[in-house]
PAMIMAR-27899 format. One line per field, with one value per residue (C-alpha): residue in three letters; chain; x, y, z. Coordinates in steps of 0.05 Angstrom, whole numbers. Example, Ala and Ser with C-alpha at 12.3 -4.5 7.8 and 13.67 -1.06 7.14 Angstrom:
2
code ala ser
unit A A
x 246 273
y -90 -21
z 156 143
This chain:
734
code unk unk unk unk unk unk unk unk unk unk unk unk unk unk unk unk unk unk unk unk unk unk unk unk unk unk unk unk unk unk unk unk unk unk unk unk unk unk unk unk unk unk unk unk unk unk unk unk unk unk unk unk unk unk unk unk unk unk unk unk unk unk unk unk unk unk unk unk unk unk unk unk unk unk unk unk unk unk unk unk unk unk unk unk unk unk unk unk unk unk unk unk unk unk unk unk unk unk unk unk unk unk unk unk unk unk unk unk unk unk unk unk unk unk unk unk unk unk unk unk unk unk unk unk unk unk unk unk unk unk unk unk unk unk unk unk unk unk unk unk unk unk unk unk unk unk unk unk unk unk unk unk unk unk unk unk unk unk unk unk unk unk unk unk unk unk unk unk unk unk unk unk unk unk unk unk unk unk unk unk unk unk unk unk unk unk unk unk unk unk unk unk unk unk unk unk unk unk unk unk unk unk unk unk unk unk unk unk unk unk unk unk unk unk unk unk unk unk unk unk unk unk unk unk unk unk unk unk unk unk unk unk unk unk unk unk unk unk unk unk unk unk unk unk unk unk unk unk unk unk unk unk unk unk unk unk unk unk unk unk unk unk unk unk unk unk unk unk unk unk unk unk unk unk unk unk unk unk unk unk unk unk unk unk unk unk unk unk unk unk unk unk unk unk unk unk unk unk unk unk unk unk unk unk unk unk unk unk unk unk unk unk unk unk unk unk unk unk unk unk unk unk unk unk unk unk unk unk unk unk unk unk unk unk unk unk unk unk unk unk unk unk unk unk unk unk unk unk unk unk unk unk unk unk unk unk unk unk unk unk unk unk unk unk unk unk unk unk unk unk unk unk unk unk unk unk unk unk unk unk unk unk unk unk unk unk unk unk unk unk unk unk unk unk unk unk unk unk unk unk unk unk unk unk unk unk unk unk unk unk unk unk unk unk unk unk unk unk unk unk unk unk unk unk unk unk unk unk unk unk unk unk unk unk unk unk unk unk unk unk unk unk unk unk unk unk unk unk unk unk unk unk unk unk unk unk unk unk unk unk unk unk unk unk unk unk unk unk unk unk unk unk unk unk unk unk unk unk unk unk unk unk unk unk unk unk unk unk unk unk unk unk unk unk unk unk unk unk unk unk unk unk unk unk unk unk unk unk unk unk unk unk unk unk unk unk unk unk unk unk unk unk unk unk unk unk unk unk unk unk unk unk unk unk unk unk unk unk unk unk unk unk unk unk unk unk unk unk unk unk unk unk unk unk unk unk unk unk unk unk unk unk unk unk unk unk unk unk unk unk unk unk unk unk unk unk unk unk unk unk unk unk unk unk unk unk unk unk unk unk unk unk unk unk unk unk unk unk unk unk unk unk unk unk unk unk unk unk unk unk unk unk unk unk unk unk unk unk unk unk unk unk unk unk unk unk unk unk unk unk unk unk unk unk unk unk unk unk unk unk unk unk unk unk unk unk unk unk unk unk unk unk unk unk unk unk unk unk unk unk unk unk unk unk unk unk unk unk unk unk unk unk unk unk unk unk unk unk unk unk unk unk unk unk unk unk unk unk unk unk unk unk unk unk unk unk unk unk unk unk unk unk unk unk unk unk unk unk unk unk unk unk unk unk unk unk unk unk unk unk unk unk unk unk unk unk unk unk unk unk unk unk unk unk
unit A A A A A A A A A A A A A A A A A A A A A A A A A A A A A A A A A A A A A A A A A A A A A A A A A A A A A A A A A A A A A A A A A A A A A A A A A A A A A A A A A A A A A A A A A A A A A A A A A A A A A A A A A A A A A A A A A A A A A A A A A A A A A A A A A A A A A A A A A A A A A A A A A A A A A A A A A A A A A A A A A A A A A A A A A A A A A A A A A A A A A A A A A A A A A A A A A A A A A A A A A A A A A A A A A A A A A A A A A A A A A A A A A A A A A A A A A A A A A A A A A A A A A A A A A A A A A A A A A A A A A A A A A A A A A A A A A A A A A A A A A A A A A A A A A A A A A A A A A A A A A A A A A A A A A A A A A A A A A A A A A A A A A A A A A A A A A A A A A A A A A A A A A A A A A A A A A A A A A A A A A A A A A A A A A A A A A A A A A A A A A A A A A A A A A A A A A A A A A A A A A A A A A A A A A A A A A A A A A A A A A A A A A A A A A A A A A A A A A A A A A A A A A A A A A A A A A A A A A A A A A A A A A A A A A A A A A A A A A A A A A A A A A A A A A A A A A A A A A A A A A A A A A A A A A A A A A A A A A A A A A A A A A A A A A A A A A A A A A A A A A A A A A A A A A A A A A A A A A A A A A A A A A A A A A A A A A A A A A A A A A A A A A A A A A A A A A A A A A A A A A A A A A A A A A A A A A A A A A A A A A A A A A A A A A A A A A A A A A A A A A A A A A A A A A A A A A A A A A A A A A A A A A A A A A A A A A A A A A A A A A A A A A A A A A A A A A A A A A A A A A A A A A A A A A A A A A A A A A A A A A A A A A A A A A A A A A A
x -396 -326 -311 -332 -283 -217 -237 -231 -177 -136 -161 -140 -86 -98 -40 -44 -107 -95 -113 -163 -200 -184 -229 -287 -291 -294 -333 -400 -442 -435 -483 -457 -387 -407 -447 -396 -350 -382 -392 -317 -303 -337 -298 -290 -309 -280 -345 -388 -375 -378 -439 -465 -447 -475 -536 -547 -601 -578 -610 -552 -506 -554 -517 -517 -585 -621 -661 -641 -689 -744 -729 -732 -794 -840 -811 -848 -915 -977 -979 -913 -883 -830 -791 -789 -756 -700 -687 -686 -648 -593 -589 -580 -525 -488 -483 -465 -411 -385 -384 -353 -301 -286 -283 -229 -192 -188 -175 -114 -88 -78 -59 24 10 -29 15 80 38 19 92 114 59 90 152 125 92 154 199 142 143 225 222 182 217 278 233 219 289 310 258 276 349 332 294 354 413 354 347 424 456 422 371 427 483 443 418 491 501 442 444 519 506 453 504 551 506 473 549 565 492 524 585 546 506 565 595 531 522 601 594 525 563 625 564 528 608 624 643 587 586 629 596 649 657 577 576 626 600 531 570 599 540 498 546 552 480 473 495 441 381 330 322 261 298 360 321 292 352 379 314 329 405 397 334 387 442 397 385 457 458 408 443 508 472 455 529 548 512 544 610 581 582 633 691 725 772 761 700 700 746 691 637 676 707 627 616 667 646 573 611 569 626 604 526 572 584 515 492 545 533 466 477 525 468 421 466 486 409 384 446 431 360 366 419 374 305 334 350 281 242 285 268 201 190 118 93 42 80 101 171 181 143 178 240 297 306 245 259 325 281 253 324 330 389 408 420 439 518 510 467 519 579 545 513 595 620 558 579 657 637 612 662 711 682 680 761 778 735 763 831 824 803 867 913 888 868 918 937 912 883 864 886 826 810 831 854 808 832 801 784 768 771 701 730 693 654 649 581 540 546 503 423 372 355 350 440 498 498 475 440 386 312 289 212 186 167 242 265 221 229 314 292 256 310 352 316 310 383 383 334 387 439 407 357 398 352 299 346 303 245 269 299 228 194 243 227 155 166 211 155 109 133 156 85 56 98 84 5 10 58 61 3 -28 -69 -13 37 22 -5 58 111 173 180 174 155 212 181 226 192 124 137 159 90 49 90 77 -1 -7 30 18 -36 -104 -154 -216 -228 -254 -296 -266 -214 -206 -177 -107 -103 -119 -73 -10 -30 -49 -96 -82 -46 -91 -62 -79 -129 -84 -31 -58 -31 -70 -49 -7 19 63 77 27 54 118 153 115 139 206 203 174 217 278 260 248 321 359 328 347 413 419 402 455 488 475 467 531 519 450 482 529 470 420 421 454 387 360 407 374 322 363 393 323 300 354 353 281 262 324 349 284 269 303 262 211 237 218 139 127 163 136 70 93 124 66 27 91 87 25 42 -26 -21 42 -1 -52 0 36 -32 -28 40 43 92 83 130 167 233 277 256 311 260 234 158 122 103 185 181 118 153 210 163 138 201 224 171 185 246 224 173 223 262 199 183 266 254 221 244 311 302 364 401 375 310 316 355 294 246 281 300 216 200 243 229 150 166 202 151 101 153 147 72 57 101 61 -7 21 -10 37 106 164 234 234 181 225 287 236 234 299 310 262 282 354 326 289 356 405 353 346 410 414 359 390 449 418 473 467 387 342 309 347 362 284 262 309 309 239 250 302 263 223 278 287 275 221 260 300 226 218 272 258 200 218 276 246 196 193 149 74 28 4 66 99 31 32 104 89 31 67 118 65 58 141 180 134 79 13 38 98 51 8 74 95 30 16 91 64 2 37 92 76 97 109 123 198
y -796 -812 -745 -722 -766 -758 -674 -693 -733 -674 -619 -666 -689 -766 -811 -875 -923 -893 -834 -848 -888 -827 -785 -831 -833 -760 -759 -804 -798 -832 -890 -894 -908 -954 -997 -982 -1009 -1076 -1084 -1072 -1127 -1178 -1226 -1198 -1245 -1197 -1242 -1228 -1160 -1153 -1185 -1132 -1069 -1100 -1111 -1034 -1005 -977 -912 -892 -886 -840 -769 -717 -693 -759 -758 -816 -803 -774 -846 -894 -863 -869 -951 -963 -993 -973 -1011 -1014 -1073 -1055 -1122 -1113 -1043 -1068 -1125 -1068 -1027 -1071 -1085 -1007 -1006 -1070 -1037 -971 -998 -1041 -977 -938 -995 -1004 -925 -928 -976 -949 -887 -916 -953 -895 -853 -852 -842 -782 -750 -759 -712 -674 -663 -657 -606 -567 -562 -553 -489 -467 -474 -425 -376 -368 -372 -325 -281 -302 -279 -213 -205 -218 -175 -112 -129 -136 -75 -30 -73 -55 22 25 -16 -52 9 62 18 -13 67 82 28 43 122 115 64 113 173 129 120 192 212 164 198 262 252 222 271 332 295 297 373 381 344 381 457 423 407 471 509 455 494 493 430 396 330 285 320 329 240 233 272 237 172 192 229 156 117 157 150 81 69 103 91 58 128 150 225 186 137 202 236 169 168 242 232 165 218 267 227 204 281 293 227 262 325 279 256 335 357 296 316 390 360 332 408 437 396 415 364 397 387 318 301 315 275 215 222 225 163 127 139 111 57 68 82 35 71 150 116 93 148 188 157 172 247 249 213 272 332 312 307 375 416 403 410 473 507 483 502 570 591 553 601 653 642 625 700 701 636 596 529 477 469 452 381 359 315 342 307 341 403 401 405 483 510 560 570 629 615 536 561 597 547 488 532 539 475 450 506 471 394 416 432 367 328 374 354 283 283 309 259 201 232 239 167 143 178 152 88 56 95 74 147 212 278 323 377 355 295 244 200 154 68 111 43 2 -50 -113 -124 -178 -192 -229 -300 -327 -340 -323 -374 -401 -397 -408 -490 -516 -570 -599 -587 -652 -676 -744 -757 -749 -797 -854 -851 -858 -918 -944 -934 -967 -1033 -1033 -1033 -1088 -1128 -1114 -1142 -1211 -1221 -1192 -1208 -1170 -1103 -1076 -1076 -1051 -991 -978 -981 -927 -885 -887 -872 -810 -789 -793 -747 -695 -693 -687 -626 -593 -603 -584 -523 -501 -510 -442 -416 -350 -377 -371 -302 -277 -292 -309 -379 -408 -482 -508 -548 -608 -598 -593 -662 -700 -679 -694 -761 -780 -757 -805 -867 -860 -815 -852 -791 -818 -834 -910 -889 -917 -958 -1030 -1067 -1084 -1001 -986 -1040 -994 -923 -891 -847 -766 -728 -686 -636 -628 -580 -562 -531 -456 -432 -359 -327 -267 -256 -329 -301 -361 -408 -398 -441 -503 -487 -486 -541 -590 -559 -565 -629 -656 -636 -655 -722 -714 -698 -773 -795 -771 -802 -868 -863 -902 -952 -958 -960 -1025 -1064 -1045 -1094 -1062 -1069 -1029 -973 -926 -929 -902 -856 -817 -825 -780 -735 -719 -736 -728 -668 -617 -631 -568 -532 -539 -475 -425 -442 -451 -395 -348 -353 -318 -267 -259 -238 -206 -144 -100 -90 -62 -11 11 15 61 98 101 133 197 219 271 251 306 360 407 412 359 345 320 290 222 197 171 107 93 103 60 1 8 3 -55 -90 -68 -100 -167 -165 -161 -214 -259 -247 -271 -331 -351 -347 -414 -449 -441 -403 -424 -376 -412 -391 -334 -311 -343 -301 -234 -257 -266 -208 -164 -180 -174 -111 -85 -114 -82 -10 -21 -37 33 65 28 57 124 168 226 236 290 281 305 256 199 231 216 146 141 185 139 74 89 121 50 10 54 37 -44 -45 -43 -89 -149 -173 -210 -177 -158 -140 -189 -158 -83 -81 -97 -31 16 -22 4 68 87 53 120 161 107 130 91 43 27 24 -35 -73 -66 -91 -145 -167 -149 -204 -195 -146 -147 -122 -77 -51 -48 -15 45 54 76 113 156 168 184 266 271 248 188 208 168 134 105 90 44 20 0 -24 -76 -100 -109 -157 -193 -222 -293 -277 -338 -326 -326
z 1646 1618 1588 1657 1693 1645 1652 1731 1725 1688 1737 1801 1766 1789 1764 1806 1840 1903 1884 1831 1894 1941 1893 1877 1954 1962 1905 1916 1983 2046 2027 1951 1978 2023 1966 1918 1966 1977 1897 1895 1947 1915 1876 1803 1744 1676 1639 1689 1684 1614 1609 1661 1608 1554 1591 1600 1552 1491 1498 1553 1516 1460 1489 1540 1535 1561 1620 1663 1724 1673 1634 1698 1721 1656 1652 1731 1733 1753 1813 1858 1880 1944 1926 1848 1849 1903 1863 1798 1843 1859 1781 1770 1821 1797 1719 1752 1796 1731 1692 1746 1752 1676 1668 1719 1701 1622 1658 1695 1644 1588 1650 1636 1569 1583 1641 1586 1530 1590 1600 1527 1521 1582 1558 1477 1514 1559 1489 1447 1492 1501 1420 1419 1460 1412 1352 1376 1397 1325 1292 1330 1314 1239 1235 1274 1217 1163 1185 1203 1146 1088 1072 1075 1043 987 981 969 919 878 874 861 810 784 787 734 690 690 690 621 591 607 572 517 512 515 458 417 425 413 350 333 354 299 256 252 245 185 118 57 22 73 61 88 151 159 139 200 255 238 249 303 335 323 352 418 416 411 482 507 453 509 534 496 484 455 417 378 378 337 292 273 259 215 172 177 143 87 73 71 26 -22 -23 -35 -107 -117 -111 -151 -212 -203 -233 -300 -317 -274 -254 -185 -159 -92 -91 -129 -70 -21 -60 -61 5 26 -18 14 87 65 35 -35 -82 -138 -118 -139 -203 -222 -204 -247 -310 -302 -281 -345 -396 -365 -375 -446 -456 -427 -448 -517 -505 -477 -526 -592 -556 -537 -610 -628 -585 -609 -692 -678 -645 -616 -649 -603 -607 -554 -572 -493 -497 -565 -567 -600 -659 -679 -652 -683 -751 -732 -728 -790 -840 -816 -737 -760 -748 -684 -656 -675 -649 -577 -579 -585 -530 -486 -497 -495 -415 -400 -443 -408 -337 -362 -381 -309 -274 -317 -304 -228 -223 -266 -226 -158 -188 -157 -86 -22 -5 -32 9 24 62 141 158 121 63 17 -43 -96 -126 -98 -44 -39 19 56 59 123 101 162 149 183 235 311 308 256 256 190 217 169 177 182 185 215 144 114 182 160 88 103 150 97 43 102 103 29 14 65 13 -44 -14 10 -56 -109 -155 -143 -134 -191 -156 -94 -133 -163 -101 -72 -126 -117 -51 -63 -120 -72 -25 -80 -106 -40 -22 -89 -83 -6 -12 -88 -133 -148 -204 -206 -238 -314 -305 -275 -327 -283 -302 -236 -258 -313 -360 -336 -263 -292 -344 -274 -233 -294 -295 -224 -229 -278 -256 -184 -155 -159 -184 -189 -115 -120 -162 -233 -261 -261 -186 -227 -249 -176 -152 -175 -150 -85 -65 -75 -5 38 81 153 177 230 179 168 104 97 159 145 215 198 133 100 131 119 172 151 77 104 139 87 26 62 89 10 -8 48 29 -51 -29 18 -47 -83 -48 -45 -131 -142 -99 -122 -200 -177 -154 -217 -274 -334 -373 -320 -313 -355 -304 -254 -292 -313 -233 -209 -276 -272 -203 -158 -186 -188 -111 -104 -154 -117 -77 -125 -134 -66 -44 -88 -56 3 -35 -69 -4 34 -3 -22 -96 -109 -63 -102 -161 -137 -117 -175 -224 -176 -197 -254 -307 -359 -311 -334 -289 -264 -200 -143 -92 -108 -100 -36 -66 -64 5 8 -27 19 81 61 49 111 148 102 132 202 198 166 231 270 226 243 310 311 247 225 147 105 73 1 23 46 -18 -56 -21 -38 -97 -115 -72 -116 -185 -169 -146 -212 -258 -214 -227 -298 -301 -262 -309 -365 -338 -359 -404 -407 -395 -410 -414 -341 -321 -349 -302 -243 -262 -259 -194 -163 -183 -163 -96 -91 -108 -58 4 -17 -15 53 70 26 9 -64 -119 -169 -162 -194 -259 -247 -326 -336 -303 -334 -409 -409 -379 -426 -491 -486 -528 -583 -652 -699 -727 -657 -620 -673 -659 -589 -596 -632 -585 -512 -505 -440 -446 -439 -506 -460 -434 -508 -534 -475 -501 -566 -548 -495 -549 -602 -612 -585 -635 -672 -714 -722 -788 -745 -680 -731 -762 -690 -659 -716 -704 -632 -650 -700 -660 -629 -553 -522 -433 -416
């Protein structure tokens, strides 16, 4: 009934009682009014009134769907009484009129407040439709500036912008096939000009390398200039015979431009040691062949001492007089090369062919000083560990100062303290079973005598489970690393940032107490000094050598060194020409460290690798990669003269590419590779002085020396001489 009347209301827009009683009149019938009316007139009591709602039945007010008539008509009795339903009558009409009045008054009374929404929603109306009239307005202008302007200016921008940069790829790429045109015109053996246009040709490139064509094109030109750099080495070992300074010029003009000068003359004393070698060789096994007539013997595989042994009286003169025409060449080549490099020893440049110069002296590089990591600061790698145990050092020299007395016992607690956390990063971080079997030393015995110390004295072993309380009393239970540390995963390289971190950690922490050692001396009692003294010797001072054992177990794992191995068995040794390609398993090796050196970049990316470290790692990474050289070269089981070349070709192939990877000089372990390469042309009694001297060999590697040499120039009396000179020497690891 209310709903009904506000929806009137709103239709006939009534705002006033006039009104409101206008429309109730028009609204009921004649007779309604006219009762209404009287009900109206009668004096109103608000109580009275009240109490004439609430006596209405509750099931009114239940909803729309209830019957009033159908509900009135079931309540009537059997038997009507004319009196009782006038008097029930008059009751209807009295709630109805006091509903009808209450319902108008409410009605009245929130009437301004609805006719001022009614306005507000008028005019919220009239102001959508004029915005949107505005929108539409706007969005046709947008779309003719969009059409008109922004689509064909910005189209402008960008396809001009694209016409630059298609125009600079142009010109790039015109100066690459220029340079390749100069290239393919270049005279023979024109190895400095080839060297510089390749330069050149990758630098123009370079600008340009995220186009997938370029990117190739670079790829091709950096293989290209390491085929030049081979055929460099070629034309190098042309002058140990034949001396041209023209051509010398060239070479070490080509050098230069590489910047590999010192490289030319590694590489020249070995070309030189290999010419002597196969001149001879080939002038005595020439007149060999040539006394022996049609005899069925391998002169070719024996060394030349012995095959010196088959020349015959009657060519002995000839033979010596060309063997002395032969080495008077390469001495001859070896004068003028000495000679050039005296007389432009010291000038700044060497004319050549065109307008290049050259250092034939080797210039010292300045080498990349900065270490890998996050940026340049040096700012200690600190762990929440190292922060507390300074606190605590803090508060301790605190106690010194106010109970001088007891400064002793401060000092030892501190040194427990620091024991503590050394032992904990050695058991975390470096304990490994590897160590002894790999004979690099990685644990000095001074380390080793200080972890044994602070097992003993500190580190409670047994658990619980023994000892006496007083025993206990004095040590602490043994560190346990957290599960959360993952020390196995070689996408981290094992772990390798949380080795950093603790390490590093440990001897920025020895170093804070270095510092504070003379002030710690002035509060000691003399009688205690000594004390002190053996704390930082043995403790203090081997924080840092903790670097190389727990470092070495990531270099350990870095590299595939097996792999190498296998390799290695599938090369044939026993060849008979010098060969001027190396072997794939160089190029193997050189993968591998190559990806080292990316993942190293990775691990940097989120902790900060020192420059200490990193040197530590190559440094490990290296040398187990030449004792895994000379263990492959021990597995052999034949091997020329020529095959001993290819060790050397490929161990210097190996060197020249590392070189550019690291910047570790000279190369860990270098002289331990080619001491055993070249021990294959000792004589019997120099193999047993080597043997004697070189501990640093394995049995096994000593042993497959002899044998090798055994049929080539020592006999089977010597190789029994030699092997039990091998098992009787006591060979403690170095």
């Amino acid at each position: 009934y209310l709903g009904m009347l506000l929806d009137l209301t709103r239709k006939h827009c009534i705002n006033s009682k006039e009104q409101l009683s206008s429309w109730l009149t028009s609204f009921f019938s004649p007779l309604q009014q006219e009762e209404l009316r009287e009900l109206r007139e009668q004096p109103v009591d608000p109580q009275a009134e009240q109490e004439i709602i609430n006596s209405i039945e509750e099931v009114y007010f239940s909803g729309d769907s209830f019957d009033m008539v159908r509900h009135e008509l079931e309540k009537l009795p059997p038997e009507l009484n004319l009196q009782e339903l006038e008097e029930y009558r008059d009751k209807l009409k009295r709630q109805q009129a006091a509903v009808s009045k209450k319902v108008a008054d409410l009605i009245l009374e929130k009437q301004p407040s609805y006719v001022k929404e009614l306005e507000r929603v008028t005019s919220l109306q009239t102001n959508l439709q004029l915005a949107a009239v505005i929108c539409t307005n706007a969005r046709r202008c947008l779309s003719f500036a969009k059409e008109g302007f922004t689509e064909a200016s910005l189209g402008l921008l960008a396809n001009q912008r694209r016409r630059q940069l298609l125009t600079g790829l142009l010109k790039s790429l015109r100066t690459i096939k220029t340079l390749v045109t100069t290239w393919l015109s270049l005279p023979e053996e024109d190895y400095p000009g080839a060297i510089q246009l390749c330069l050149e040709c990758q630098k123009a490139a370079s600008t340009f390398k995220h186009y997938s064509c370029i990117s190739e094109l670079n790829s091709k030109l950096q293989d290209t200039l390491e085929q030049i750099e081979e055929q460099l080495d070629v034309a190098l070992s042309k002058t140990c015979k034949h001396f041209d300074v023209a051509h010398y010029n060239k070479v070490q003009l080509a050098y230069s431009l590489l910047g590999k000068t010192q490289t030319a003359m590694d590489q020249l004393h070995m070309h030189f040691t290999q010419a002597i070698h196969n001149t001879v060789f080939q002038v005595v096994l020439g007149y060999v062949e040539l006394c022996a007539g049609n005899a069925d013997t391998k002169f070719q595989k024996m060394q030349y001492k012995d095959l010196c042994t088959h020349i015959t009286p009657d060519s002995y003169i000839p033979c010596l007089t060309d063997l002395c025409k032969a080495l008077w060449e390469v001495m001859l080549s070896y004068h003028r090369t000495m000679q050039w490099h005296e007389d432009h020893d010291n000038e700044e440049g060497v004319p050549v062919t065109g307008n290049c110069t050259i250092v034939s002296r080797e210039t010292i590089r300045s080498r990349k000083k900065s270490d890998y990591g996050l940026n340049k600061l040096n700012a200690p790698i600190l762990t929440n560990t190292t922060l507390n145990v300074i606190r605590l050092v803090g508060k301790y020299m605190q106690m010194m100062n106010i109970l001088k007395p007891i400064a002793f016992d401060v000092i030892h607690c501190m040194s427990q303290l620091f024991d503590y956390y050394l032992y904990a990063v050695y058991t975390f971080f470096g304990r490994n079973d590897m160590y002894e079997s790999s004979g690099l030393g990685l644990i000095s015995s001074r380390l080793r005598t200080t972890l044994n110390r602070i097992q003993e004295s500190l580190i409670d072993m047994s658990a619980g489970a023994h000892g006496t309380s007083e025993e206990r009393k004095e040590k602490v239970p043994s560190p346990h690393l957290s599960q959360l540390v993952v020390l196995t995963a070689s996408g981290t390289l094992y772990g390798l940032a949380e080795r950093v971190v603790a390490t590093e950690s440990l001897v920025f922490l020895a170093e804070q107490f270095e510092f504070l050692q003379s002030h710690l001396d002035t509060v000691m009692p003399a009688a205690k000094k000594p004390f002190l003294q053996q704390f930082y010797s043995q403790t203090v001072s081997t924080a840092s050598e903790l670097r190389k054992p727990i470092y070495w177990i990531v270099a350990a794992k870095a590299i595939d060194y097996e792999q190498m191995l296998l390799l290695m068995t599938g090369v044939k040794w026993d060849i008979k020409e010098i060969m001027s390609q190396h072997n794939i398993y160089v190029d193997v090796l050189l993968k591998e460290f190559e990806q080292f050196n990316k993942r190293l970049g990775d691990v940097s990316k989120h902790v900060r690798i020192p420059l200490p470290v990193a040197n530590v790692l190559w440094e490990h990474c290296i040398r187990l990669a030449n004792r895994t050289l000379v263990e492959g070269y021990a597995n052999v089981k034949k091997c020329s003269n020529e095959g001993r070349a290819l060790m050397q070709l490929d161990f210097q192939q190996f060197l020249m590419k590392l070189e550019k990877l690291t910047d570790i000089r000279p190369i860990p372990d270098k002289e331990f590779v080619e001491t055993y390469i070249k021990a294959y042309y000792l004589t019997e009694n120099d193999m047993e002085q080597f043997i004697k001297n070189h501990r640093e060999y394995s049995m096994k590697q000593l042993t497959n020396l002899v044998n090798v040499c055994l049929g080539s120039h020592i006999n089977k009396k010597a190789r029994q001489k030699l092997l039990a000179a091998i098992d009787d020497i006591d060979r403690p690891k170095r």
